[in-house]
ZAMARGU-4260 file (C-alpha; in steps of 0.2 Angstrom, whole numbers, plus 5000, padded with zeros to 4 digits):
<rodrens>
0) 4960/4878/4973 | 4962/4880/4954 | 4979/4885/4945 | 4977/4902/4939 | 4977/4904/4920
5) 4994/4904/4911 | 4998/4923/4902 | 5015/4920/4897 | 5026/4906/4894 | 5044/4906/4888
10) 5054/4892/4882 | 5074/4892/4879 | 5072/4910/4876 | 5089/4916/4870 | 5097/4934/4863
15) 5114/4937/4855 | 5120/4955/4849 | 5130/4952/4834 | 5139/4965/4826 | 5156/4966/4815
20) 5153/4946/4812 | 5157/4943/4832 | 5141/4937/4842 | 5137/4939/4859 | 5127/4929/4871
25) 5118/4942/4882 | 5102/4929/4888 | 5105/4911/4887 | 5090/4899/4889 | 5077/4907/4898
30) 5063/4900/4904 | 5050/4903/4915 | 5030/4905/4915 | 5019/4922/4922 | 5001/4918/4929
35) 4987/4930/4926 | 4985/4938/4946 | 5003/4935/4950 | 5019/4945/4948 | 5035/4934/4944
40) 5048/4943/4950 | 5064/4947/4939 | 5080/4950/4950 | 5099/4954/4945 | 5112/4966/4940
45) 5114/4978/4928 | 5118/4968/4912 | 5111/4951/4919 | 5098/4949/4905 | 5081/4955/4914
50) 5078/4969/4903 | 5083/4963/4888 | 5073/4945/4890 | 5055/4959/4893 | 5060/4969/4879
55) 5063/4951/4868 | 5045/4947/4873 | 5038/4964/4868 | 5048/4965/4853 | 5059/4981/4854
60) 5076/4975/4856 | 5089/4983/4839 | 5087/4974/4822 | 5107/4970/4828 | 5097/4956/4840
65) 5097/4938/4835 | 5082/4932/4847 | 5079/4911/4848 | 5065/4902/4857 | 5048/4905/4859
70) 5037/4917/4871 | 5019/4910/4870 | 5004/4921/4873 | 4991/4910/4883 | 4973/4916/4883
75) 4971/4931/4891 | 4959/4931/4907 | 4943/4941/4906 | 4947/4959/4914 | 4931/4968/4921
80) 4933/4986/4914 | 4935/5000/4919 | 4916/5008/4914 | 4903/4995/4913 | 4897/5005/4899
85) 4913/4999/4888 | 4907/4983/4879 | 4924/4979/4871 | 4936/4980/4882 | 4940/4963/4878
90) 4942/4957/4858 | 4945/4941/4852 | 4963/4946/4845 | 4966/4949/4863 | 4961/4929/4869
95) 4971/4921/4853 | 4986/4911/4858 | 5003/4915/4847 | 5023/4915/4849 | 5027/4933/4853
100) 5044/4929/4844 | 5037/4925/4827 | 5026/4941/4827 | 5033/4953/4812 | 5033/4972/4817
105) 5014/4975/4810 | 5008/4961/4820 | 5020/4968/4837 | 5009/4985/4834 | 4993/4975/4839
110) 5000/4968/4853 | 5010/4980/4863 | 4996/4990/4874 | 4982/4978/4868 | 4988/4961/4877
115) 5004/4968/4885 | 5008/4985/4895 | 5024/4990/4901 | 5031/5002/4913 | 5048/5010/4910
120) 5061/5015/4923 | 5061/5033/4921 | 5044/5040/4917 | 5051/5058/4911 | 5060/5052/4895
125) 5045/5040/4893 | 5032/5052/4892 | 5033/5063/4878 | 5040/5083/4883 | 5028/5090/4870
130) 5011/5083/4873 | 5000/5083/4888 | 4999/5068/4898 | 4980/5065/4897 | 4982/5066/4874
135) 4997/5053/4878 | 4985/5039/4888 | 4971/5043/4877 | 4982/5040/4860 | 4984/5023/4867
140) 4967/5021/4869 | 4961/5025/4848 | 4976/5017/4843 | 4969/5000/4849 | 4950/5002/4852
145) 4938/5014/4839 | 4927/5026/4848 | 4924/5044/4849 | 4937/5055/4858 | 4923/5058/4871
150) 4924/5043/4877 | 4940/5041/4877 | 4944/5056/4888 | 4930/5050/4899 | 4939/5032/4900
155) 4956/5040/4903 | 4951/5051/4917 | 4940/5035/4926 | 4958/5026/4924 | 4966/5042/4932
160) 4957/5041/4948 | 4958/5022/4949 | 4977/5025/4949 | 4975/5039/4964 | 4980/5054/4953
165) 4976/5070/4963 | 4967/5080/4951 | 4962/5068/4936 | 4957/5084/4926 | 4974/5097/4931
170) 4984/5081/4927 | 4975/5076/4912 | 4978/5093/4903 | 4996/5094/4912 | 5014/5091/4904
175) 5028/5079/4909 | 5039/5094/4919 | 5023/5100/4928 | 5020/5085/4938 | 5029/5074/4950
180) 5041/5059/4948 | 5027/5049/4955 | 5015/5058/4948 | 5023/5054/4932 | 5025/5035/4935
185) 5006/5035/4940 | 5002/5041/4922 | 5015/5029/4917 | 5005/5013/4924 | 4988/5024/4916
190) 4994/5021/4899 | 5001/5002/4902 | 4984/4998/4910 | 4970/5007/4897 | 4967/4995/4884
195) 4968/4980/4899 | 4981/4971/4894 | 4983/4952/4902 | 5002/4956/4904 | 5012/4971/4911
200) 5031/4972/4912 | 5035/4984/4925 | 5055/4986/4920 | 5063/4995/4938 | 5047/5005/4940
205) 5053/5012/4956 | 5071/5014/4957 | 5070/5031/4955 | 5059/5035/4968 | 5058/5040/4984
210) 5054/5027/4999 | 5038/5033/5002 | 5032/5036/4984 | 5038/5019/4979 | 5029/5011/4995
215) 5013/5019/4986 | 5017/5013/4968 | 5020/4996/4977 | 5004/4994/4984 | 4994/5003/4968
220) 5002/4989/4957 | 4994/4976/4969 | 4977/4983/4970 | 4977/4985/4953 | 4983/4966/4950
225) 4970/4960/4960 | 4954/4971/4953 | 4960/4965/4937 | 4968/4947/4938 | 4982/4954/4928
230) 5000/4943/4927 | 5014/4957/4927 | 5034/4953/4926 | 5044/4965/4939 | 5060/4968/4936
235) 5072/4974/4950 | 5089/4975/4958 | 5081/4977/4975 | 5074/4962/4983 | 5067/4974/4997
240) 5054/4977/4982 | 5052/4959/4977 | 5048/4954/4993 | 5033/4969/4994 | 5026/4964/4977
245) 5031/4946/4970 | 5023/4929/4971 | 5036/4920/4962 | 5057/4925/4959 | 5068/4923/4945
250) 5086/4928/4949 | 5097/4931/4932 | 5116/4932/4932 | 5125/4935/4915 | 5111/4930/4905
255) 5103/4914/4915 | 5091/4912/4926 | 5102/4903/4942 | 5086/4903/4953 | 5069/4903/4953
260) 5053/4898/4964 | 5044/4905/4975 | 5046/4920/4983 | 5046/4915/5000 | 5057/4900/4996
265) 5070/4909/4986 | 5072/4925/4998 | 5072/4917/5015 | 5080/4898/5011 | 5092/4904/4994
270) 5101/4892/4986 | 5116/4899/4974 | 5129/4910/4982 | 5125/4923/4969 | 5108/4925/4976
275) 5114/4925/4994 | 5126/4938/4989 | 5113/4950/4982 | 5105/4948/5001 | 5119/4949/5012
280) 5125/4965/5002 | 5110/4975/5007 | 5115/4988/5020 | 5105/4980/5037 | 5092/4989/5047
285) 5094/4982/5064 | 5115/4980/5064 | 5131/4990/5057 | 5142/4977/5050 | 5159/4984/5049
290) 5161/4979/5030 | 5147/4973/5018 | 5149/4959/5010 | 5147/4956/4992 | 5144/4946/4979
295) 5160/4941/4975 | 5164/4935/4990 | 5151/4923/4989 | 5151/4916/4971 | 5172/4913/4977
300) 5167/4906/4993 | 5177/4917/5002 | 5164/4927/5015 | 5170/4935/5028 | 5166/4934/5047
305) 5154/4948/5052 | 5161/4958/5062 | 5150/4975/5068 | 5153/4992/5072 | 5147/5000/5089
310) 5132/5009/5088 | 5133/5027/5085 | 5128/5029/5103 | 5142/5019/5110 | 5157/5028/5099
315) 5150/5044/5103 | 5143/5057/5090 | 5163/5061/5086 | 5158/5081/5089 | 5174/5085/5097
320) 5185/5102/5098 | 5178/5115/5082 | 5167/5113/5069 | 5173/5108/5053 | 5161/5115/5044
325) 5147/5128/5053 | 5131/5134/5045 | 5121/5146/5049 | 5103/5151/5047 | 5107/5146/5028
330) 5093/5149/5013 | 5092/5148/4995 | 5077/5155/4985 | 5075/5153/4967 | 5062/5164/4957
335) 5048/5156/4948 | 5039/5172/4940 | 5043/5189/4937 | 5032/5202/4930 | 5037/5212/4914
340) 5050/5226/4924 | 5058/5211/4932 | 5052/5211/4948 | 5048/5196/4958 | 5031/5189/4959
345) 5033/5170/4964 | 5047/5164/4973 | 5052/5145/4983 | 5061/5144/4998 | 5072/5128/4994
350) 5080/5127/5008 | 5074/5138/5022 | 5085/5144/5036 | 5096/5129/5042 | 5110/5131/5053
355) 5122/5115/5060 | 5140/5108/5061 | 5150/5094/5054 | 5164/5091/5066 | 5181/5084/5057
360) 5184/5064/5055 | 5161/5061/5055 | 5151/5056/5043 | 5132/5067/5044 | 5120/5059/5033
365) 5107/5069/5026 | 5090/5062/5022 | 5074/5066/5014 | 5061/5066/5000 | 5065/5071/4980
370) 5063/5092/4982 | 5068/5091/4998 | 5081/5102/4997 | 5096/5091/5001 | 5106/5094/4987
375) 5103/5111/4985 | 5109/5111/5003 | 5126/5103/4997 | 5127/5114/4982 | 5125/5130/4991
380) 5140/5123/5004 | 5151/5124/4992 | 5146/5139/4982 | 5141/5131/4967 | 5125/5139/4967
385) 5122/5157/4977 | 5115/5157/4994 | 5101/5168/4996 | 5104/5170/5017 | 5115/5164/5029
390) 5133/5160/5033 | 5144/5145/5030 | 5162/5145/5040 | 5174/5131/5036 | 5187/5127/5048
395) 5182/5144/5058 | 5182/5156/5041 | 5167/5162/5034 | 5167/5158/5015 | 5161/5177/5011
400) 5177/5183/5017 | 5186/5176/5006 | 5194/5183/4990 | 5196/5173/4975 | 5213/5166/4975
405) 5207/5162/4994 | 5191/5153/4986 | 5202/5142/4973 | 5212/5136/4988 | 5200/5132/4998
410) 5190/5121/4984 | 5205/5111/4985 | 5197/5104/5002 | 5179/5102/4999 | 5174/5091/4985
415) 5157/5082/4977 | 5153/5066/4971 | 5136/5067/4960 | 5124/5057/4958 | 5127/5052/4939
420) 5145/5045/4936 | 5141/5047/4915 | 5133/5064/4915 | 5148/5071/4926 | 5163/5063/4916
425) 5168/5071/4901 | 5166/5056/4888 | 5179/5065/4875 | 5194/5060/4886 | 5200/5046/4897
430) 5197/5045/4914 | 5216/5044/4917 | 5216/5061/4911 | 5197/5065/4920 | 5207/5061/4935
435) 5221/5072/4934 | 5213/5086/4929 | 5210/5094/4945 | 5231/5093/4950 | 5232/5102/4932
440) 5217/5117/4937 | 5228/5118/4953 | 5246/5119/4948 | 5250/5104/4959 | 5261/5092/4946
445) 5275/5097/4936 | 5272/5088/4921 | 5262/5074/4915 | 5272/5061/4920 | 5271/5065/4939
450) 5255/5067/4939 | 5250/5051/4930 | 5258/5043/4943 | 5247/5049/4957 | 5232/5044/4945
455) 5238/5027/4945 | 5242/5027/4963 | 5225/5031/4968 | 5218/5021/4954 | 5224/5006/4963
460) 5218/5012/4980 | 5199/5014/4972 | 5200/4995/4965 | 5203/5002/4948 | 5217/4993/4936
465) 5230/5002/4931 | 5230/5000/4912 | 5212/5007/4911 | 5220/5023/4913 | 5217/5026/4892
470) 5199/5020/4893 | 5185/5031/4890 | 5171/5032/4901 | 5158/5023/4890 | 5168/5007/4893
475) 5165/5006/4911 | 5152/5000/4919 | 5142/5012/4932 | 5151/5006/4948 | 5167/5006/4939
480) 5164/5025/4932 | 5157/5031/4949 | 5174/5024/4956 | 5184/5034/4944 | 5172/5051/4950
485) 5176/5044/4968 | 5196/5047/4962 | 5194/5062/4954 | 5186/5073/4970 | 5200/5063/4981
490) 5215/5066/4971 | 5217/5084/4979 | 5214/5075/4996 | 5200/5086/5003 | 5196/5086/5021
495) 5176/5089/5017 | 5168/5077/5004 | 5149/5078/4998 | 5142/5064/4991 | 5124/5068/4983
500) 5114/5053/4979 | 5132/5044/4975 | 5127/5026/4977 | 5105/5027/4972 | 5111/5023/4954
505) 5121/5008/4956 | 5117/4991/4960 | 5117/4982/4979 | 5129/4973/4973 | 5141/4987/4967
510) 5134/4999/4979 | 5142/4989/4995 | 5158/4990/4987 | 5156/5009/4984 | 5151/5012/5003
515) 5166/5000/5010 | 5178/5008/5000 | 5172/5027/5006 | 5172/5019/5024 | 5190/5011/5020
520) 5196/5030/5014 | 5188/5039/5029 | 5198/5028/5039 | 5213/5029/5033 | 5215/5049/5027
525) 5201/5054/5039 | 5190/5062/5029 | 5175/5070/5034 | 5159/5067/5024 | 5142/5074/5021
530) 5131/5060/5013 | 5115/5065/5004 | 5105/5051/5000 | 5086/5046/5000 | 5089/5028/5006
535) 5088/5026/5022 | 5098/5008/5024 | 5112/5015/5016 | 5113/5033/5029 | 5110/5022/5043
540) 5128/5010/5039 | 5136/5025/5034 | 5133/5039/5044 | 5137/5044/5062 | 5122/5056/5064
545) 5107/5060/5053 | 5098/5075/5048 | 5080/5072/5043 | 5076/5086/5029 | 5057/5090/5024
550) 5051/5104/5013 | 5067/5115/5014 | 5069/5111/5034 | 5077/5101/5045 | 5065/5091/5057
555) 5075/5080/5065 | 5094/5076/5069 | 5103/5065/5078 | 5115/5048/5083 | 5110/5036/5067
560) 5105/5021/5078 | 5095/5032/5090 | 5088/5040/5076 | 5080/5024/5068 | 5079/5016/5086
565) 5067/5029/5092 | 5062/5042/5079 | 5052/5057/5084 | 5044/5067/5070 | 5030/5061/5061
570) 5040/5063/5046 | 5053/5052/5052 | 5043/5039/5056 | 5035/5039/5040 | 5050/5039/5031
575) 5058/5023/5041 | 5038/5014/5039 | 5041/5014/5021 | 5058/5004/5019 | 5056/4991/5009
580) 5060/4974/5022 | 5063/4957/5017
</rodrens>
């Protein structure tokens, strides 16, 4: 069997940020080769190089960038074409070999789209607001290749179908905020793929999607990949997804590559604590460990023995005495069009008559689908947004009973955690300060030094230091700032918690710290917790029970480890077929 052709090569590729005459090192000599039909698999943390080593081969990183090595362009493989009709889909500036970083800007322009296509993580602040999303791909299309509009449209909506668009023709004249997430990231891989580039970089394409779109984009990549013998680069936190889509692995930490090979050698026979760390510290689907481990523990050599938790079934459900928290047939409908006297002609029903309890001391993870409903649900528990039926009681009184000095009381004892630690911290003060704000709303210090010392108490309890307490928020990292949003909803020490989609943003790593320490806290205050969250490994070592959520309704609840074990809605089982396994 022949070697596939080499797309990319990269020798001692290396990338300091100077500024203010100080230099530093964030990708130290890179190296590593892509093959045109296979997807080389980059994996690490947040700030370990990945993204910035793609974005030194395709030429964007700041003018502040001091790039060294080379990045050579092989010949690019023959791609069949979308319309046989198209006699130039390949051009012969498209097959010439050159070093990616010697190429000027003018030359860059050639070569981003033409040779290489890349996918960025979050298709709506790629894809313009302004400009229909069929105008976008085909703008791709006449910037590298002359012909008439005609057939470029005709090109774009052949590419549409091939990429399983519902609708090429609704979507081709449609805007950003009309479609989907996945629907976006479907025109996403549209543009990266019109003028058939030998290379795509697909930077975290699916992080931000739900299981079952991601298990879609997964297998579209592949089918693409292989109809087209394109090499793509795949960079990722979640080796779930590299091992569904990559032939070869490169792990990076702090701007080296510390393993490579591949696939099935590097995630099933690891060699560098740091990469066993990244696989032990993903939540487990056929066990509950007591604590996760992480990556810390492995790179000091200082693991701990695993020791598990009984099953949800063995433990019991912990419904015991009253509800907590009771709901009751519960609705929220927002209008989408009104006629010109203001009366209601279009409305959705967002979340659609639900009614359970969360008893004191559990933890109820909720689970579905982006516009599910879940976190609406959690909003409307705690009055942040207006119910549109229904009751909610906590601890036996019913919450539209209350007067307003009653209301501000009770907030004291049902808190959030949100999904985005930067967009919910204030960046104009510190987070010391963030985190005393609530005492200060409530009247619960005297003055500012009692209450800094209760910051600093439970910034020490959180794994925060104590002299960060004058640091702003942009000099955290996003574990460390959505410890310090942990610390501000627990610093009035709430019975109820809601955590919406608190951990989806953060990596494995620092996500298995975030859900030991909210396991450490539940133990030792006894706090009660509704988790809202689309991953389904992370519900299952939380929770205690699960509530399965689809189109506004709960289909299915019960014992976590019963649920998984023996799901009984077709939803369900659809949800749990999608994971992303080793």
């Amino acid at each position: 069997m022949s070697m596939p052709d080499k797309v990319l090569e990269v020798e001692h590729l290396r990338v300091d940020f100077c500024h203010d005459g100080e230099c530093h090192a964030a990708v130290k000599d890179v190296i590593f080769d892509v093959y045109s039909g296979r997807t080389l698999g980059i994996v690490g943390e947040s700030g370990s190089g990945k993204s910035v080593s793609s974005l030194a081969v395709m030429g964007l990183l700041p003018k502040t960038a001091v790039v060294s090595g080379h990045a050579w362009m092989g010949k690019a493989p023959q791609l069949s074409d979308l319309s046989e009709s198209s006699e130039d889909a390949v051009c012969p500036e498209k097959t010439e070999r050159m070093d990616l970083l010697s190429l000027d800007e003018d030359a860059f322009l050639h070569v981003r789209g033409g040779r290489i296509g890349m996918i960025f993580q979050e298709p709506m602040t790629s894809l313009n607001p302004v400009h229909r999303c069929g105008d976008q791909v085909m703008e791709m299309l006449l910037a590298h290749e002359k012909m008439p509009k005609t057939e470029a449209r005709r090109r774009v909506l052949e590419l549409f179908e091939e990429v399983m668009l519902p609708r090429p023709e609704k979507i081709f004249s449609s805007y950003p905020h009309e479609i989907s997430g996945g629907q976006k990231q479907r025109v996403m891989i549209a543009m990266a793929l019109i003028c058939h580039p030998s290379l795509l970089i697909a930077d975290e394409p699916t992080t931000a999607l739900d299981v079952t779109v991601q298990k879609t984009i997964l297998e579209l990549l592949r089918s693409l990949q292989q109809r087209h013998n394109i090499g793509i680069i795949f960079i990722t936190h979640d080796l779930g997804v590299i091992a569904q889509i990559a032939d070869d692995v490169a792990v990076m930490y702090k701007g080296e590559i510390v393993e490579r090979g591949p696939a099935e050698q590097v995630l099933h026979h690891p060699q560098h604590p740091y990469t066993r760390g990244l696989l032990a510290c993903r939540p487990p689907l056929d066990s509950r460990p007591h604590r996760l481990p992480t990556v810390q523990d492995y790179l000091s050599g200082t693991v701990p023995p695993t020791e598990t938790e009984p099953s949800s079934k063995e433990k019991g459900d912990g419904r015991q005495g009253n509800a907590l928290l009771r709901v009751r047939d519960l609705g929220v409908t927002y209008v989408l069009k009104r006629n010109v006297f203001g009366k209601v002609k279009q409305e959705l029903k967002a979340v659609d008559g639900l009614s359970f309890d969360i008893y004191r001391g559990e933890t109820v993870g909720l689970v579905g689908e982006s516009g599910c409903g879940k976190s609406t649900l959690g909003r409307a528990i705690l009055q942040l947004i207006e119910r549109s039926a229904g009751t909610v009681e906590y601890d036996g009184v019913s919450l539209d009973k209350l007067t307003g000095k009653e209301k501000k009381a009770l907030r004291r004892k049902m808190q959030i955690v949100f999904q985005d630690p930067y967009s919910s911290l204030n960046p104009r003060i510190t987070v010391g300060e963030a985190i005393m704000e609530p005492l200060r709303v409530h009247g619960l210090v005297k003055d500012a030094k009692q209450g800094r010392a209760r910051v600093l108490e439970l910034m020490k309890q959180v794994g925060l230091q104590e002299d960060w307490f004058n640091r702003y928020s942009h000099e955290f990292s996003g574990g460390q700032r959505q410890r310090v949003c942990i610390a501000r909803a627990l610093i009035l020490e709430p019975e109820l918690v809601v955590c919406d989609e608190s951990v989806s943003a953060l990596d494995v790593s620092v996500q298995a710290q975030v859900l030991n320490l909210l396991n450490e806290l539940k133990e030792q205050y006894g706090y009660t917790y509704l988790f809202i969250t689309h991953d389904l490994s992370v519900v299952k070592f939380l929770s205690d029970r699960i509530m399965v959520m689809e189109k506004g309704r709960i289909v299915e609840q019960g014992p976590s480890d019963e649920l998984f074990a023996h799901p009984q809605h077709p939803y369900t089982q659809r949800l749990l077929a999608a994971i992303p396994r080793l």
